[in-house]
C-alpha positions as CSV (number, residue, x, y, z in Angstrom):
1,X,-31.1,25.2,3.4
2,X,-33.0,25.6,0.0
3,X,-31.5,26.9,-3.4
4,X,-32.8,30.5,-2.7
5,X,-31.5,30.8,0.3
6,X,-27.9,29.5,-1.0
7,X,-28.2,32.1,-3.5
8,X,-28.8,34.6,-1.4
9,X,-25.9,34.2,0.5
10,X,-24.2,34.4,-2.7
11,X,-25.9,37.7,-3.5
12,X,-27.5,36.5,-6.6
13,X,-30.8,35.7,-4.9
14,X,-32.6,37.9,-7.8
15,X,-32.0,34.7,-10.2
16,X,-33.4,31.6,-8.1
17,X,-36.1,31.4,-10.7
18,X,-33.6,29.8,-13.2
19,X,-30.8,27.6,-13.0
20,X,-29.3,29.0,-16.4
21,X,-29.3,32.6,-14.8
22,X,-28.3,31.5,-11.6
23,X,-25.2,29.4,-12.9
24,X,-24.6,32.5,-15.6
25,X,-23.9,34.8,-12.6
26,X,-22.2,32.3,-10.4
27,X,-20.0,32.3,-13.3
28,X,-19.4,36.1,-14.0
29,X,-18.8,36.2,-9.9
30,X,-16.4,33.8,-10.1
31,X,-14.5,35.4,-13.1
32,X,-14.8,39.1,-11.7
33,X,-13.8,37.9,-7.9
34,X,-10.1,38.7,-6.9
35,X,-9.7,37.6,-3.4
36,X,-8.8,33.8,-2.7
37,X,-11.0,33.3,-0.1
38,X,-13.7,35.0,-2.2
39,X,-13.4,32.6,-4.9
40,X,-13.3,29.5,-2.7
41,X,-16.4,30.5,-0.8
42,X,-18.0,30.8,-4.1
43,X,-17.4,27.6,-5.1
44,X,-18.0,26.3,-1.6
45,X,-21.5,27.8,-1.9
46,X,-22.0,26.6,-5.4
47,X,-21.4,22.4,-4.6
48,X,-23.8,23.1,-2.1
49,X,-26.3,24.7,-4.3
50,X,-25.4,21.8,-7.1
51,X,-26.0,19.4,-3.9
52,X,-29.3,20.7,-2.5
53,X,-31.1,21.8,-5.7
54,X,-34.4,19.9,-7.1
55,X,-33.4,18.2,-10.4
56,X,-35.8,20.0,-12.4
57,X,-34.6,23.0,-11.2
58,X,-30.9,21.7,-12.6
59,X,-32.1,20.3,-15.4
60,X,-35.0,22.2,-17.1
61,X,-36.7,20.6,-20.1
62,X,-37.3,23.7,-21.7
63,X,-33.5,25.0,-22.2
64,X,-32.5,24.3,-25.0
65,X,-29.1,25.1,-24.1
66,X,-28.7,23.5,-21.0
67,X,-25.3,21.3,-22.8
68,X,-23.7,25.1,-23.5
69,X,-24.6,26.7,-20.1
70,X,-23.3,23.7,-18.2
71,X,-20.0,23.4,-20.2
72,X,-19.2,27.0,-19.8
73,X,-19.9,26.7,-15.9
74,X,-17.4,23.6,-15.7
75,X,-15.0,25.5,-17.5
76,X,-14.6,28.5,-15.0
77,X,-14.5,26.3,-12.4
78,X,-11.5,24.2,-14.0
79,X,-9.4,27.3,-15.1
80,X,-10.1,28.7,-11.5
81,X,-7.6,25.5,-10.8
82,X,-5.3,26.1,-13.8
83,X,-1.8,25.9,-13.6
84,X,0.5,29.1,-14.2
85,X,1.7,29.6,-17.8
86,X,5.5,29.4,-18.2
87,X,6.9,31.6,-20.9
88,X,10.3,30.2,-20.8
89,X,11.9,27.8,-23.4
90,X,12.9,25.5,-20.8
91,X,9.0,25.0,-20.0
92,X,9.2,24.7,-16.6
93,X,8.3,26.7,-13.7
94,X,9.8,26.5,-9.7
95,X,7.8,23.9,-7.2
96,X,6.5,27.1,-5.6
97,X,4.5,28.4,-8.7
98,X,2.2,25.1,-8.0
99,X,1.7,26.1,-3.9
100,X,-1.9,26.9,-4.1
101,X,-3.0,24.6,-6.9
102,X,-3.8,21.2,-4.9
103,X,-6.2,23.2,-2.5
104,X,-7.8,25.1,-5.7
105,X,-8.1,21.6,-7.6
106,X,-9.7,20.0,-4.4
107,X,-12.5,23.2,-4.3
108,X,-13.3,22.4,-8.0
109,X,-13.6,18.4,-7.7
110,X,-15.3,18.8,-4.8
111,X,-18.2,21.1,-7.1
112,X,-17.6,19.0,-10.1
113,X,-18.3,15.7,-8.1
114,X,-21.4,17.3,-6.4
115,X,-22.8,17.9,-10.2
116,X,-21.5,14.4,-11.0
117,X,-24.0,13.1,-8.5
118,X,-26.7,14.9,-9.3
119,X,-26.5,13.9,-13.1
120,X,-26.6,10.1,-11.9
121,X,-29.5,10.6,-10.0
122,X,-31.0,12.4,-13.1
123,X,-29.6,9.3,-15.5
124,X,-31.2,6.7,-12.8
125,X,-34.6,8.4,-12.2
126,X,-35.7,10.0,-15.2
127,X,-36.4,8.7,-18.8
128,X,-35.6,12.6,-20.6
129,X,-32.9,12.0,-23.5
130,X,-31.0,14.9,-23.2
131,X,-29.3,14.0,-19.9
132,X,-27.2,11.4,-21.8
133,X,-26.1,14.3,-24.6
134,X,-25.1,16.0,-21.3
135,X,-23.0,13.7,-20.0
136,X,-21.0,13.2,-23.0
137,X,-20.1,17.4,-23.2
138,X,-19.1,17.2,-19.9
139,X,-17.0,14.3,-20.0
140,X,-14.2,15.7,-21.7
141,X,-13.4,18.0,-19.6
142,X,-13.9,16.0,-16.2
143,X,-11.3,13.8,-18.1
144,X,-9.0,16.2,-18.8
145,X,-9.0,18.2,-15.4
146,X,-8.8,14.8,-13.4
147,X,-6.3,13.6,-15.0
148,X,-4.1,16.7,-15.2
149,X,-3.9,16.2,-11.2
150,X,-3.8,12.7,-11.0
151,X,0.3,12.0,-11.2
152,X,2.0,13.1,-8.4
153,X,3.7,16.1,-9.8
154,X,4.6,19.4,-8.2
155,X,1.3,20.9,-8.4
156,X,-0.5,17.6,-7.3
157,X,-1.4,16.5,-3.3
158,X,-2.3,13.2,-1.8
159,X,-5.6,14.8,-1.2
160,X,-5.8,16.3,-4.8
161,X,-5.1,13.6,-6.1
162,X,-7.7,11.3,-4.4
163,X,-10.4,14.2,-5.2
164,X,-9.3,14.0,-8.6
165,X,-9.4,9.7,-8.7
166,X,-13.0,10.3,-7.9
167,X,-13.8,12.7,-10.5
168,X,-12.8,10.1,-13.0
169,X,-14.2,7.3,-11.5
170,X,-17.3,9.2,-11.6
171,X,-17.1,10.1,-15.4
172,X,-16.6,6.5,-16.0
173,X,-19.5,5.8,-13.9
174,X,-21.8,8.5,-15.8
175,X,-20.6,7.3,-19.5
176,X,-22.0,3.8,-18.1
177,X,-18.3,2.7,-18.9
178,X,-16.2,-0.5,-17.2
179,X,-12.9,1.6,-16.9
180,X,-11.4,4.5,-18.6
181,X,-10.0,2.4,-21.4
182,X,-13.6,2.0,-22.1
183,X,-14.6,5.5,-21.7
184,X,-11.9,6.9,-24.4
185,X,-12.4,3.8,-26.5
186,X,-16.1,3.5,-26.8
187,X,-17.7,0.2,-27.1
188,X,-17.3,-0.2,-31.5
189,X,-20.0,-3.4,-31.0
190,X,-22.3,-1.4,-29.6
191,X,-21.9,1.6,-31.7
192,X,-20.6,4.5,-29.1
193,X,-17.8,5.9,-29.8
194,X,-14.8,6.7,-27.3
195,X,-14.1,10.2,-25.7
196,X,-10.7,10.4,-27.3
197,X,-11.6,11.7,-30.1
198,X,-13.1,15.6,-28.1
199,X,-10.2,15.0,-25.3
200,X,-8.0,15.3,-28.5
201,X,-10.0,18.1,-29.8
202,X,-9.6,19.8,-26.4
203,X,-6.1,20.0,-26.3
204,X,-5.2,20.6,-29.7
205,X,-4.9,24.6,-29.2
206,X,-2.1,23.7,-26.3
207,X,-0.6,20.9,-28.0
208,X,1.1,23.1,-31.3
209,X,5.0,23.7,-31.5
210,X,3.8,27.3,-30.0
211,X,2.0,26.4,-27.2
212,X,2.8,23.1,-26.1
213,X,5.6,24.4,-23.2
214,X,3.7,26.6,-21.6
215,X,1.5,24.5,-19.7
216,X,3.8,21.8,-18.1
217,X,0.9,19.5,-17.3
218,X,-0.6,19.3,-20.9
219,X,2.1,16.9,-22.2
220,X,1.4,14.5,-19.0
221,X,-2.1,14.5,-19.8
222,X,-1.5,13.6,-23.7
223,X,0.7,10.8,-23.0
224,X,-1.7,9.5,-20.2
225,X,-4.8,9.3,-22.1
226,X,-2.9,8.5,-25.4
227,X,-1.5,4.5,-23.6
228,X,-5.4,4.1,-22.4
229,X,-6.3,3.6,-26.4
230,X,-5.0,0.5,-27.9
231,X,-5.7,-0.9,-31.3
232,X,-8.2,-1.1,-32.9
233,X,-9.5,1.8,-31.9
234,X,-6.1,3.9,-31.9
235,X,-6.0,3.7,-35.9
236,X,-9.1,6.4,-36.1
237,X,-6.8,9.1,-33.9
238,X,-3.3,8.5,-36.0
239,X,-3.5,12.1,-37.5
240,X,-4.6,13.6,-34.3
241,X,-1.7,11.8,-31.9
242,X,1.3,11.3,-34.0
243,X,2.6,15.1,-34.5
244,X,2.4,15.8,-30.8
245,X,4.3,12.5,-29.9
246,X,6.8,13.2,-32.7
247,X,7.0,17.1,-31.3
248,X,7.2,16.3,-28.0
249,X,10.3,13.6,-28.9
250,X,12.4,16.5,-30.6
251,X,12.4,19.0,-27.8
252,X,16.0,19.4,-26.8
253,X,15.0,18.4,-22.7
254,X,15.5,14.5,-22.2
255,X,12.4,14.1,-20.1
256,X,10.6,15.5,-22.8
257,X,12.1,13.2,-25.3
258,X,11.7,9.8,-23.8
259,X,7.9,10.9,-23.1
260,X,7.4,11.6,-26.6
261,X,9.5,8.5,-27.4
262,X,7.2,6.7,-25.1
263,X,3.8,7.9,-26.9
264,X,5.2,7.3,-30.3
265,X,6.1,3.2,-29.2
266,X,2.5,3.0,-28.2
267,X,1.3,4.2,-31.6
268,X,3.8,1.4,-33.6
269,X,2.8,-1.2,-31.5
270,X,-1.4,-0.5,-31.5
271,X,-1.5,0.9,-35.4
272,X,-1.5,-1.1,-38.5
273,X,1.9,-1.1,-40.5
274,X,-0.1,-0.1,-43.3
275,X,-1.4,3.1,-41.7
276,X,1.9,3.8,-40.5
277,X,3.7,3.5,-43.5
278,X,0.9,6.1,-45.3
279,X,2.4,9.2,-46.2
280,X,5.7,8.5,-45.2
281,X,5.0,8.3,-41.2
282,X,7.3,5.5,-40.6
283,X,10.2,6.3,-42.3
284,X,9.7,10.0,-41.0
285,X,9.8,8.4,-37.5
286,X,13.0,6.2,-38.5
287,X,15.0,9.2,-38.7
288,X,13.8,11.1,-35.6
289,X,14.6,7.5,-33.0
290,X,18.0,7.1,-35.5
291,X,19.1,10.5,-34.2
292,X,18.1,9.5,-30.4
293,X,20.8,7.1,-31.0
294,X,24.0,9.6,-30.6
295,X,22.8,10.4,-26.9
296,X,24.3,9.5,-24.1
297,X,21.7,9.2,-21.5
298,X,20.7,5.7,-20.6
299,X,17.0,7.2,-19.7
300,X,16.5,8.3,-23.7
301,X,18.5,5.3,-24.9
302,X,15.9,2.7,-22.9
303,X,12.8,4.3,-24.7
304,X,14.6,4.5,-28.1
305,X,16.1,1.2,-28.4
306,X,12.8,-1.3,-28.0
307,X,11.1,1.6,-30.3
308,X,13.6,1.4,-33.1
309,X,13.2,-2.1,-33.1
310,X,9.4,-2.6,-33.5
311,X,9.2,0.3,-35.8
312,X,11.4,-1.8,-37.9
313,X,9.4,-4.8,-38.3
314,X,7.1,-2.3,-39.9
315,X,9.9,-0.8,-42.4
316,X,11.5,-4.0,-43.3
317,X,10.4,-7.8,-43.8
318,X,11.5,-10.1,-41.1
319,X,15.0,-11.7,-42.4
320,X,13.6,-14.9,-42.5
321,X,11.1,-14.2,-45.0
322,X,13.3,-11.8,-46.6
323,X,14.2,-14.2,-49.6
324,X,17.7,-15.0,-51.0
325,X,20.3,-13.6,-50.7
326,X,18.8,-11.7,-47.4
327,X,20.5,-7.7,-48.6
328,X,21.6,-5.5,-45.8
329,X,18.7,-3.4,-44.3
330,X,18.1,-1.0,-41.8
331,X,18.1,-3.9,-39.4
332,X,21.9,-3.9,-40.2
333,X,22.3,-0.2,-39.9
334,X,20.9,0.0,-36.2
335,X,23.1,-2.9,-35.0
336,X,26.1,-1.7,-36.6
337,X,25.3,1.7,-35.0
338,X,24.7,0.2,-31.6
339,X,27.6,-2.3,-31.3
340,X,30.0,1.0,-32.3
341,X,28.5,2.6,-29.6
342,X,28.9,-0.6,-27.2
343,X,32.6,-1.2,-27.8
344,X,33.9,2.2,-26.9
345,X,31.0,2.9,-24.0
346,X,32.2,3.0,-20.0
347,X,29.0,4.4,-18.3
348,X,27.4,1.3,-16.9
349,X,24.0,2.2,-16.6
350,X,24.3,2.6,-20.6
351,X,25.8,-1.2,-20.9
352,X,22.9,-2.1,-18.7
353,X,20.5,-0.5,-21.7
354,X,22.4,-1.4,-24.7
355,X,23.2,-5.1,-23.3
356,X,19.6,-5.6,-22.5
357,X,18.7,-4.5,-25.8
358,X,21.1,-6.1,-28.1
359,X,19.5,-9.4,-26.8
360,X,16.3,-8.7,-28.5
361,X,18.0,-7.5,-31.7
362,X,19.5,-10.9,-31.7
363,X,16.5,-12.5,-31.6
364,X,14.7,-10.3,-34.1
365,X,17.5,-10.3,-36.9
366,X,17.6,-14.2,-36.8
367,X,20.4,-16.2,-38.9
368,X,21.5,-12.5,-40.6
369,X,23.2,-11.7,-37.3
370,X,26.6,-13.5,-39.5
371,X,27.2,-10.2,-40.6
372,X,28.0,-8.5,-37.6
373,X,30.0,-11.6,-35.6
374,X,33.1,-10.1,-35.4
375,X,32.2,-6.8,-33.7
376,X,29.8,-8.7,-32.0
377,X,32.6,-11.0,-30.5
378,X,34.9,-7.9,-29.1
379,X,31.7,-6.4,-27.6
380,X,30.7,-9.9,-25.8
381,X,34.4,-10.6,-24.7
382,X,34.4,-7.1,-23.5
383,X,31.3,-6.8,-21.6
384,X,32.7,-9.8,-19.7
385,X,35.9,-8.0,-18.4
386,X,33.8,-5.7,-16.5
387,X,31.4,-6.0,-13.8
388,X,29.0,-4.3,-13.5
389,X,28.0,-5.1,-9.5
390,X,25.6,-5.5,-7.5
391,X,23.5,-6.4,-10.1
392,X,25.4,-7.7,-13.0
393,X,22.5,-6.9,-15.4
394,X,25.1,-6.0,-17.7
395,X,27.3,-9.6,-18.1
396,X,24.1,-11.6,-17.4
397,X,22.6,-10.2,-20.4
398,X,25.6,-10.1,-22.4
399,X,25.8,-13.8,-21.1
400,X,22.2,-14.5,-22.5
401,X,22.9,-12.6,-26.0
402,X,26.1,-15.1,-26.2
403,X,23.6,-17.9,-25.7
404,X,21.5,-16.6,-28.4
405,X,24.2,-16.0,-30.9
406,X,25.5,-19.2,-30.2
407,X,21.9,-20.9,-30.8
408,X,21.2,-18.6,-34.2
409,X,24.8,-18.8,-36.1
410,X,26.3,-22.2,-34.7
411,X,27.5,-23.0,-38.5
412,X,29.8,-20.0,-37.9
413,X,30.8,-20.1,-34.4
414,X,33.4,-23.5,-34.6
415,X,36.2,-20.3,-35.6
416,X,35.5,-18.5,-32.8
417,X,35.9,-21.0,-30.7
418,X,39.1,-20.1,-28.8
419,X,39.1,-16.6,-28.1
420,X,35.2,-17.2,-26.9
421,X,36.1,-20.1,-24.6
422,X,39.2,-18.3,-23.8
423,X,36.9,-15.7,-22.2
424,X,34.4,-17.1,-20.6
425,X,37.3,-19.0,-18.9
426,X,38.7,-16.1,-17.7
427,X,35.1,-14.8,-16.8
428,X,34.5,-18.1,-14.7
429,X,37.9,-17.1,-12.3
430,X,36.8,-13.7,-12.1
431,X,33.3,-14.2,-11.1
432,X,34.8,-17.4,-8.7
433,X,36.9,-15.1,-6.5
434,X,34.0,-11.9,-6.7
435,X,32.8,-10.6,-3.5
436,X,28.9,-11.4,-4.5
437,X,25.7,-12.7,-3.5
438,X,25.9,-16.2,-3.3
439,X,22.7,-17.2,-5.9
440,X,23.6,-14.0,-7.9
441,X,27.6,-15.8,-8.4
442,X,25.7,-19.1,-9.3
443,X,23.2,-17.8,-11.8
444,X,26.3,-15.9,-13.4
445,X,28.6,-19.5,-13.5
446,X,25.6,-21.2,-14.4
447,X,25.0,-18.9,-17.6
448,X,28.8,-19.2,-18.5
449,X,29.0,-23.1,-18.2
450,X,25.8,-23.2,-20.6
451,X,27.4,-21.1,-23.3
452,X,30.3,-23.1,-23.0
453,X,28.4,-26.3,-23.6
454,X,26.7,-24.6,-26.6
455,X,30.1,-23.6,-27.7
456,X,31.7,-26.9,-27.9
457,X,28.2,-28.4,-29.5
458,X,29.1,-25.8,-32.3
459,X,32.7,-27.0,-32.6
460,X,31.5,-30.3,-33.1
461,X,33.3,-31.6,-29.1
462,X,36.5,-29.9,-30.1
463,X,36.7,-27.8,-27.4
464,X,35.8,-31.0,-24.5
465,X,39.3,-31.7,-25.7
466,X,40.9,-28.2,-24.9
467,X,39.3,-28.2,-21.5
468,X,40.2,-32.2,-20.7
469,X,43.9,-30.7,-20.9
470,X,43.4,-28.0,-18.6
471,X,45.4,-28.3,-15.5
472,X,43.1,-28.8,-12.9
473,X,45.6,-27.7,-9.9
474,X,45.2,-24.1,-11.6
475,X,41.6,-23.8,-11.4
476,X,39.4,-23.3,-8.1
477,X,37.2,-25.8,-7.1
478,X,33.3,-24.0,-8.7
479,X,35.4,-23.0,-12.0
480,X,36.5,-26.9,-12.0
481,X,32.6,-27.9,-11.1
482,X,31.3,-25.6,-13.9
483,X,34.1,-27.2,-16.6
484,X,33.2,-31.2,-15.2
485,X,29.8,-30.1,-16.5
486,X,30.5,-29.0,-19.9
487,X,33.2,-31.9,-20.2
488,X,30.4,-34.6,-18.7
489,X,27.5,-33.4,-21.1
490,X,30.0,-33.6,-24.3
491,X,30.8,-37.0,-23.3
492,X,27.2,-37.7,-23.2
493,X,26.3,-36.9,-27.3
């Protein structure tokens, strides 16, 4: 079947003479048709044509706005696959709204990959210059549609979503790109800059305080192609990508915040602490993850937390390099906040997150951790009291911020001695006589008997004494095991 044919069957045979006419009109059709079935046939018809058809044909030398008449073409066919606009705060729209979409989005990749083709063949067999130009218009929005049904989301299939794995594969391919960091970065050694930059331009219009709810996918596709840009390259976009990740973090849905919480880590870890500290974008930031702080959903609180603490590096000197004497900062602030929240919180999943996190914290805030060892003692002793099975991420990580505190502030830790060892005692008969996994009982004893060995380092063997005098007829035998180890190692300075 030839290209006049195929446009015949469309009923646009009178502009077979040009592919600019003929795509102009496949166009209009497409716009003006009503009927489902009408529309898919069109675009049925259409791969074939794209397919079938001679390259010159496709690619005239003579039209000088072959870029414009192409782009315009690709975009009918991508908001023939759209998804339905919600008009509701809540920015969301029932599964069912999304039933015809992964059919829709297979008809256009299926057309969109049938062009693809034919642009490589043009790219591999023909020397004219403003193929390449045309592959770079294009790009963009192959990007953008293909990745809008990539992630298995209501409006997404497993066969959408393989049709829509090709279509990026294949931009990649055209851009003469390695991957799709690649394509959005460029290649700054060799001069050719990254898609990002028109993806970001694309999306602008949907991405404003206005807009940026009524297409749910939009946010998805922000976030998706923002992670694929690290530094150095990310710097050039700052203006472009921070608003939407700090909009998208103050929306009152949680999902919504921990994605924008997510794309605004990505920024402070792949931007310069220079560029974010320009015009007042870090601090700005400081307060917005500060008032993700008061939630209580351990989803939000898992972003926030590892956020807060790297966008503090940026904000405030490491303490060790701080000078003397090292003043309170907002290093201090954050703690304080999160150990008030620790001591009074029940949910476990949120002493999973905060226990987790106050290790790092630890770490970070080096020898200036002093400050806080008295509320940092009643939230370790109390973490130990419950369990938080089958897991126990909870007291093993409250277990390995012990260790660490133990490790930092030894000169201060000989005063805390008894109510410390008192409580990992205790812990040791609890966890002796729990109904758990066998290596997951050891690896919790083992952790215990090592801060126990750290703790009598830091009392200078005072407490090998204490636990000599313990009356072995009152312990069970793997608590008496775990103390012989602490007692034998002491013996052993």
């Amino acid at each position: 079947m030839d290209v006049a044919h195929i446009l015949q069957e469309m009923k646009i045979s009178d502009a077979a003479e040009s592919c600019c006419s003929a795509f102009s009109r496949i166009e209009e059709r497409l716009e003006l048709e009503e009927a489902p079935e009408g529309r898919a046939f069109i675009l049925g018809e259409t791969a074939e044509l794209l397919s079938l058809a001679p390259l010159d044909w496709l690619f005239p030398e003579a039209n000088a706005d072959l870029r414009g008449q192409y782009l315009g073409l690709v975009n009918s066919f991508t908001r023939y696959a759209a998804l339905p606009l919600c008009d509701t705060d809540s920015g969301t729209l029932p599964a069912k709204s999304y039933e015809d979409i992964p059919a829709k989005a297979q008809a256009v990749s299926a057309v969109l990959l049938a062009l693809s083709a034919q642009i490589q063949k043009a790219l591999e067999h023909h020397t004219r210059p403003d193929i390449r130009p045309l592959v770079r218009t294009l790009a963009p929005s192959f990007c953008i549609f293909s990745v809008t049904h990539l992630p298995e989301q209501p409006w997404s299939s497993a066969a959408s979503r393989n049709r829509a794995r090709e279509l990026l594969a294949s931009a990649v391919a055209l851009a003469g790109c390695r991957s799709v960091q690649e394509l959005l970065s460029g290649k700054p050694g060799e001069g050719q800059k990254g898609l990002l930059g028109p993806v970001l331009d694309t999306l602008q219009p949907e991405l404003t305080k206005e807009s940026w709810k009524r297409n749910q996918a939009v946010k998805h596709v922000f976030s998706w192609m923002l992670v694929q840009v690290e530094r150095p390259c990310l710097t050039e976009y700052l203006e472009k990508v921070f608003p939407p990740s700090l909009l998208i973090s103050d929306d009152y849905r949680t999902e919504n915040k921990a994605l924008g919480v997510h794309c605004l880590h990505h920024i402070v870890l792949n931007v310069p602490a220079a560029d974010l500290r320009q015009f007042n974008r870090a601090q700005v930031l400081y307060h917005a993850l500060f008032n993700h702080l008061h939630t209580s959903e351990a989803v939000l609180i898992q972003v926030v937390l590892p956020c807060l603490l790297d966008l503090l590096s940026v904000l405030e000197k490491p303490p060790v390099h701080s000078g003397l004497p090292r003043k309170p900062n907002r290093f201090d602030d954050v703690l304080r906040h999160i150990l008030t929240y620790m001591e009074m919180e029940h949910k476990l999943d949120l002493r999973r997150v905060y226990a987790k996190n106050l290790v790092l914290f630890i770490e970070r805030m080096g020898i200036v951790i002093i400050r806080h060892l008295k509320r940092l003692e009643r939230v370790i002793v109390g973490y130990l009291e419950v369990s938080d099975a089958p897991e126990e991420e909870a007291r093993l990580s409250i277990l390995d911020a012990l260790q660490k505190t133990l490790q930092i502030a030894w000169p201060r830790m000989e005063r805390r001695m008894g109510s410390l060892a008192q409580s990992l005692l205790r812990f040791l008969v609890d966890v002796s006589s729990e109904s758990l996994p066998t290596h997951l009982k050891e690896q919790l004893m083992t952790q215990a008997s090592h801060c126990l060995l750290l703790l009598d380092h830091c009392s200078k063997g005072k407490l090998q004494t204490l636990l000599r005098e313990l009356d072995s007829s009152c312990v069970s035998e793997p608590v008496l095991k775990c103390i012989q180890k602490v007692t034998a190692a002491s013996l052993c300075q």
